[in-house]
PASEBA-1860 file (N, C-alpha, C; in nm, 3 decimals):
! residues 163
1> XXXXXXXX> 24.778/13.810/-0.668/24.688/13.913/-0.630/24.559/13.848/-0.586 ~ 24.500/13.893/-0.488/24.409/13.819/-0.403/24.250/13.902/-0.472 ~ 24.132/13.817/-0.528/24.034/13.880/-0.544/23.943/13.854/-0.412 ~ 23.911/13.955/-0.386/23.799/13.965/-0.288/23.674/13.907/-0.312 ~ 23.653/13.974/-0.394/23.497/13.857/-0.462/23.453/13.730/-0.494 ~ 23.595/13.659/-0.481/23.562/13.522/-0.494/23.569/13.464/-0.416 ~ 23.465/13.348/-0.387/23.389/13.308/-0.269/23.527/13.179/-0.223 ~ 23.561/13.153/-0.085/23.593/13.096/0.001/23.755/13.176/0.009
9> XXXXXXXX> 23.792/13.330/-0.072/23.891/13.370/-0.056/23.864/13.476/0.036 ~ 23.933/13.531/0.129/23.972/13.643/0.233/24.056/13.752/0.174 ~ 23.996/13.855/0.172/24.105/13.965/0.195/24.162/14.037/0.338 ~ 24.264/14.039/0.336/24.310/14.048/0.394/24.343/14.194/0.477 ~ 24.311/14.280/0.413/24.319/14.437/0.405/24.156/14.469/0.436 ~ 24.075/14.366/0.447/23.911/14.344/0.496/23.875/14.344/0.590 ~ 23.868/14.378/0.727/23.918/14.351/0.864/23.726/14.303/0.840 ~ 23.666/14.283/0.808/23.488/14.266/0.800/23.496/14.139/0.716
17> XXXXXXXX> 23.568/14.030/0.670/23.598/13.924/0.630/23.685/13.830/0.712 ~ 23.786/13.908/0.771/23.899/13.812/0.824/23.855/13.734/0.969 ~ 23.730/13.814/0.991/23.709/13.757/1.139/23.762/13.861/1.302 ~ 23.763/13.967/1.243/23.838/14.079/1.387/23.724/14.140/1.434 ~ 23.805/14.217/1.473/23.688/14.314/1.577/23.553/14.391/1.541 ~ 23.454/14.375/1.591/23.280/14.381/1.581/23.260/14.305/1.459 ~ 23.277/14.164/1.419/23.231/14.127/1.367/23.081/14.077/1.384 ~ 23.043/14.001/1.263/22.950/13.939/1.333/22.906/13.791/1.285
25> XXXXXXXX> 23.013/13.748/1.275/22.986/13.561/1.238/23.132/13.551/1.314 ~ 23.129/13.435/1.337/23.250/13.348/1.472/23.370/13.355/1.430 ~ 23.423/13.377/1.555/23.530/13.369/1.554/23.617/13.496/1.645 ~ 23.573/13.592/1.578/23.644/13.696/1.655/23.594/13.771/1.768 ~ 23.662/13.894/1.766/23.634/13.914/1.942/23.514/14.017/1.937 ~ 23.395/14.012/2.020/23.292/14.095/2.011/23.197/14.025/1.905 ~ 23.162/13.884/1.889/23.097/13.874/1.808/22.960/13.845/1.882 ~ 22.857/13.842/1.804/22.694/13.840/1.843/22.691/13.732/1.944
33> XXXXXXXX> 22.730/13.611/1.905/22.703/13.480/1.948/22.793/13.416/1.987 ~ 22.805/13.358/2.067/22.920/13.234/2.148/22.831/13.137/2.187 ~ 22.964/13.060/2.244/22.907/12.935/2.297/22.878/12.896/2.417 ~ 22.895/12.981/2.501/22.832/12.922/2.642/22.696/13.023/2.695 ~ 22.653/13.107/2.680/22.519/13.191/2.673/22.607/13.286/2.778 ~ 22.537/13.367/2.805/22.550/13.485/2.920/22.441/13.421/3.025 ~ 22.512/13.460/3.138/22.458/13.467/3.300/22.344/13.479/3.278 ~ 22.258/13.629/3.190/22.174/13.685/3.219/22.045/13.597/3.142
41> XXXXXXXX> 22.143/13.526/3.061/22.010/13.428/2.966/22.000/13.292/3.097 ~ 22.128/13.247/3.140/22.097/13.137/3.239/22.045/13.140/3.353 ~ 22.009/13.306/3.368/21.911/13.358/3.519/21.768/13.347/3.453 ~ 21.738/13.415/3.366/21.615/13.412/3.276/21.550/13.264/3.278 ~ 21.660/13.159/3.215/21.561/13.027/3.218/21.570/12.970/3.324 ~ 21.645/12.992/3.464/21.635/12.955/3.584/21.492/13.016/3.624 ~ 21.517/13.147/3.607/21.380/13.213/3.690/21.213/13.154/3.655 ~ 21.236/13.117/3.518/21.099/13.054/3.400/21.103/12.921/3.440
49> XXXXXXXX> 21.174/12.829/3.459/21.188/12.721/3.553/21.111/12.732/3.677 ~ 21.134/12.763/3.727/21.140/12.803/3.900/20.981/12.831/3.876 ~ 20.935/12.947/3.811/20.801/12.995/3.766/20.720/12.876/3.728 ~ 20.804/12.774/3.637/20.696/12.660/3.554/20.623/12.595/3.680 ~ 20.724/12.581/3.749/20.744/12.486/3.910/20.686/12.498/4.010 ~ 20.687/12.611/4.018/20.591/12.669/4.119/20.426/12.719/4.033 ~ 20.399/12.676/3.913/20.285/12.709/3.883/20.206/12.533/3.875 ~ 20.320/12.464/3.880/20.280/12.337/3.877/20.242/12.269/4.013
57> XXXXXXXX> 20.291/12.354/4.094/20.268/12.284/4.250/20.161/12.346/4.320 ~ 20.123/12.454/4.254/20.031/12.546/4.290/19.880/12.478/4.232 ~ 19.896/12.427/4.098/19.780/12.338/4.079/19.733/12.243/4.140 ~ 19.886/12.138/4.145/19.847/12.024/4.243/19.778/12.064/4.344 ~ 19.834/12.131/4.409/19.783/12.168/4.556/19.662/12.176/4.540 ~ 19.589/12.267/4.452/19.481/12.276/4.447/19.369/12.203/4.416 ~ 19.453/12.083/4.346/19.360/11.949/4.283/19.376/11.873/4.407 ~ 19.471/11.894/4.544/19.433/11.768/4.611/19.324/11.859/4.739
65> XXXXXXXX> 19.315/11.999/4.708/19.205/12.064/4.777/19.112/12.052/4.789 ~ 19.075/11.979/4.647/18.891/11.985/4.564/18.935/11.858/4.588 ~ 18.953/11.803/4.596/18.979/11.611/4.596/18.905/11.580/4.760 ~ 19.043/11.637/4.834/18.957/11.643/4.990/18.851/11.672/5.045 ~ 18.773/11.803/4.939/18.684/11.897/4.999/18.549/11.806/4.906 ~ 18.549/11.726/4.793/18.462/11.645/4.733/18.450/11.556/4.845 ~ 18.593/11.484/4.911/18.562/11.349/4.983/18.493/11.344/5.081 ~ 18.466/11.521/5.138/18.453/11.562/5.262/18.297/11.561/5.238
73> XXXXXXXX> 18.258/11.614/5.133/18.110/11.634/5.079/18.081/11.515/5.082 ~ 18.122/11.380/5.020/18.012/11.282/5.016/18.048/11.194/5.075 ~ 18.094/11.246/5.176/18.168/11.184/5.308/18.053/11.191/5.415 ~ 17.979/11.301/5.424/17.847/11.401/5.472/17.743/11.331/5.419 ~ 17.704/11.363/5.254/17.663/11.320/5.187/17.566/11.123/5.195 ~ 17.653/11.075/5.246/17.665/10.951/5.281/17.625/10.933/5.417 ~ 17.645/11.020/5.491/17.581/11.008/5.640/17.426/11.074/5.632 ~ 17.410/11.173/5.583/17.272/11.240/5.539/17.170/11.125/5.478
81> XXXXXXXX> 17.224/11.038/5.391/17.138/10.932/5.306/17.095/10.830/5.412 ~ 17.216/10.761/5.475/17.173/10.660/5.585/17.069/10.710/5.670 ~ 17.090/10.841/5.748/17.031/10.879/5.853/16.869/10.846/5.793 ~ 16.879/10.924/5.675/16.739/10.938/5.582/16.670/10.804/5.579 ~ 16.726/10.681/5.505/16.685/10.552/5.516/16.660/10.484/5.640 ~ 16.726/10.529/5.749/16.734/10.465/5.855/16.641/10.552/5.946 ~ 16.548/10.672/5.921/16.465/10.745/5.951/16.338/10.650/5.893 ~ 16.304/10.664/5.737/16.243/10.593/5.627/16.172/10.458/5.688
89> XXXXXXXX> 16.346/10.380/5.746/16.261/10.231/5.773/16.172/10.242/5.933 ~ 16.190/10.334/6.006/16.126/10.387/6.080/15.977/10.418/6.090 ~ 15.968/10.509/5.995/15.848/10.508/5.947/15.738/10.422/5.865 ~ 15.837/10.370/5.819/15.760/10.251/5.697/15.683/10.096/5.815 ~ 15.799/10.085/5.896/15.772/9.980/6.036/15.628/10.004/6.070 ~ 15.573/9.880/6.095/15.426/9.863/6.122/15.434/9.879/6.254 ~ 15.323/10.009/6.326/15.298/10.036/6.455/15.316/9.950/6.554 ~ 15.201/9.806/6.515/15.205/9.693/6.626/15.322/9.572/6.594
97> XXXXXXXX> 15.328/9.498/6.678/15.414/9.396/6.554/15.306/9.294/6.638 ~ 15.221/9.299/6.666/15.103/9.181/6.672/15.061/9.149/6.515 ~ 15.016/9.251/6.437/14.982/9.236/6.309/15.071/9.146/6.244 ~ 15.030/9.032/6.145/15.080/9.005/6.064/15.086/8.978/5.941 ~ 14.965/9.051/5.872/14.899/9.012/5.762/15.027/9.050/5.628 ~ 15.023/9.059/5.536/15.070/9.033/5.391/15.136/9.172/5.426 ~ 15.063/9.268/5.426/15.128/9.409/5.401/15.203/9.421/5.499 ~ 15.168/9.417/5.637/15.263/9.454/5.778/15.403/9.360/5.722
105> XXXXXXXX> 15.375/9.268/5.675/15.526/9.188/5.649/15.613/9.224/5.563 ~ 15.542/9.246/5.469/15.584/9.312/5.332/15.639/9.440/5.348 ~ 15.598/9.514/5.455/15.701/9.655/5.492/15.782/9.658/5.580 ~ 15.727/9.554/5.667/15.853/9.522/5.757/15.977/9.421/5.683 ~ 15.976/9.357/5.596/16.073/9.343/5.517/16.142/9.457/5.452 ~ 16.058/9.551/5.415/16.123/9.668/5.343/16.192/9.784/5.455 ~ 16.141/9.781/5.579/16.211/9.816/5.666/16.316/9.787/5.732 ~ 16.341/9.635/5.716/16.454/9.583/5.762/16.586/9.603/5.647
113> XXXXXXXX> 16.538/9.609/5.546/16.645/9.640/5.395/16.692/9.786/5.428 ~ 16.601/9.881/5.418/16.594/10.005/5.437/16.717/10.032/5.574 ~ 16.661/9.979/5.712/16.765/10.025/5.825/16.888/9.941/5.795 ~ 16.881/9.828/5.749/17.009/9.736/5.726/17.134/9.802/5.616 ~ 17.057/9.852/5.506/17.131/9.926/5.420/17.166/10.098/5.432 ~ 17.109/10.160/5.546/17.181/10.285/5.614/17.248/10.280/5.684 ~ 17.310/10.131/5.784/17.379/10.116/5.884/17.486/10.073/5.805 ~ 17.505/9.988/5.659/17.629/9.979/5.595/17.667/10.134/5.578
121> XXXXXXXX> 17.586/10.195/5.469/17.620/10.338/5.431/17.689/10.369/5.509 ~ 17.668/10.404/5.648/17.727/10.438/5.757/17.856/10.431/5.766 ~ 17.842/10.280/5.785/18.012/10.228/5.844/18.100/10.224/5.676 ~ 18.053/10.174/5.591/18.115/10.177/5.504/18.140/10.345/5.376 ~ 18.022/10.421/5.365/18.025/10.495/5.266/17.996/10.456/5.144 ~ 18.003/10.561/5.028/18.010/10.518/4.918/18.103/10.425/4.865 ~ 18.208/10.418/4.892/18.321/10.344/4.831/18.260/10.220/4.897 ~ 18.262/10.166/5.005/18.246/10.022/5.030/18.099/9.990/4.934
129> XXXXXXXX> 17.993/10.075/4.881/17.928/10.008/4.792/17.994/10.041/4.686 ~ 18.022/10.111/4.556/18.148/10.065/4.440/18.242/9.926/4.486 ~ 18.310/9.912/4.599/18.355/9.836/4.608/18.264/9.664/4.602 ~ 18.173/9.684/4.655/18.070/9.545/4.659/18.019/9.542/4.528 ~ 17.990/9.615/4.502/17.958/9.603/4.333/18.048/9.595/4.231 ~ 18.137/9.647/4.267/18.291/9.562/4.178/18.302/9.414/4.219 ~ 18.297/9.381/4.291/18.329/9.253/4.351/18.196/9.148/4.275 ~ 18.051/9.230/4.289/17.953/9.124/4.231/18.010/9.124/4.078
137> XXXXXXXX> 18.026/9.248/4.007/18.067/9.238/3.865/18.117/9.131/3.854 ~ 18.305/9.094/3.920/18.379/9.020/3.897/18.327/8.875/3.930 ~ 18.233/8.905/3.988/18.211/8.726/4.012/18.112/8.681/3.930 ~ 18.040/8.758/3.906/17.894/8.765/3.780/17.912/8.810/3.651 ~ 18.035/8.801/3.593/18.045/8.910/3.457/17.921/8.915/3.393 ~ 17.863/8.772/3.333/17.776/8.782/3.235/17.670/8.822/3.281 ~ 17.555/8.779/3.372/17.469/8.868/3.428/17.508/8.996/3.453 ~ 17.608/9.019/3.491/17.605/9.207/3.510/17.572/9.245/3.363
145> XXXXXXXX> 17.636/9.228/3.298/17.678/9.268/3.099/17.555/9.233/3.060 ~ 17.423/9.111/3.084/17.306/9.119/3.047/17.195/9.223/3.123 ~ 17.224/9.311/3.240/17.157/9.401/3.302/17.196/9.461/3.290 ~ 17.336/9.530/3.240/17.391/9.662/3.158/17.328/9.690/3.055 ~ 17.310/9.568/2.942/17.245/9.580/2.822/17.076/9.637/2.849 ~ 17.052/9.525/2.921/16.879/9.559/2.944/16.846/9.730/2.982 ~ 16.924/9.760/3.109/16.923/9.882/3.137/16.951/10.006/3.005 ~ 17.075/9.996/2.924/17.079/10.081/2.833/16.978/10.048/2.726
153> XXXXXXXX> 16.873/9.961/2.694/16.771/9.929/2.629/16.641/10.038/2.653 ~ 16.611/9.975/2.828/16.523/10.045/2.887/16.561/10.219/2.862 ~ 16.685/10.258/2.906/16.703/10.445/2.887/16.711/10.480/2.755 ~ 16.727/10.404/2.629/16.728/10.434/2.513/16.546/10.450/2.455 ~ 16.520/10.369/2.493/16.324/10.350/2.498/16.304/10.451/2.593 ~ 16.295/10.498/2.686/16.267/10.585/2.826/16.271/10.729/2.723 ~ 16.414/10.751/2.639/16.461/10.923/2.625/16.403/10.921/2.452 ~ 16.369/10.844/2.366/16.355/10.842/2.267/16.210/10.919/2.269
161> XXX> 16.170/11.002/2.178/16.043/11.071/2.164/15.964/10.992/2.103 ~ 15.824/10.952/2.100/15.724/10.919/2.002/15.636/10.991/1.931 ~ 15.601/10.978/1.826/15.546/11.177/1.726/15.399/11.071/1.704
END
């Protein structure tokens, strides 16, 4: 005689034990869960896919928008400054160049820096100066690293309050 109540035995006259119809643990037919999912779950994470994907390309896009539209700005940016300096050493240039005393030289040196360094700006931009100044770094480590220091000395003294 078969007890029902005891655990790993089946009754048999149990159709809600044996595993048949509307169950709901495996095995039989109509049960909750199987093993390969339904269509409608493998359209669902196709569609949320597809969604992730297209929310991901939609950013990019937009990060190489602001990327272009920055490069474009100090792309401008960089032509505005030269023009400015190269206006600057213009003005700074001594009227005659008969004169030659201390000061006429002394600004006409600063005029020649001034137009010389808006005509790089020019052709080069910002990046070709980062780039020249990467290049002095690498060839100067320790002087750069002792005018890094000095400098964060000087802005630490500069922002500090005195009471």
């Amino acid at each position: 005689m078969a007890n029902s109540n005891m655990p790993g035995k089946r009754d048999s006259a149990n159709p809600s034990q044996s595993g048949g119809v509307g169950t709901s643990h495996s095995g039989g037919i109509g049960t909750s869960h199987s093993g390969g999912g339904s269509t409608s779950d493998k359209g669902a994470s196709s569609s949320m896919g597809d969604r992730v994907h297209d929310a991901a390309t939609s950013v990019a896009d937009a990060a190489k928008d602001a990327a272009s539209y920055v490069g474009k700005q100090a792309e401008s940016a960089s032509s505005a400054v030269a023009s400015g300096l190269q206006s600057l050493s213009k003005s700074i240039r001594p009227a005659s160049s008969s004169s030659h005393g201390m000061i006429d030289d002394a600004s006409t040196a600063v005029a020649n820096t001034l137009e010389s360094t808006g005509r790089f700006l020019q052709d080069e931009g910002f990046k070709g100066i980062a780039d020249d100044m990467t290049n002095l770094i690498r060839r100067n480590p320790l002087p750069a690293l002792l005018i890094g220091v000095g400098f964060g000395f000087l802005l630490a003294r500069a922002t500090t309050f005195k009471d």
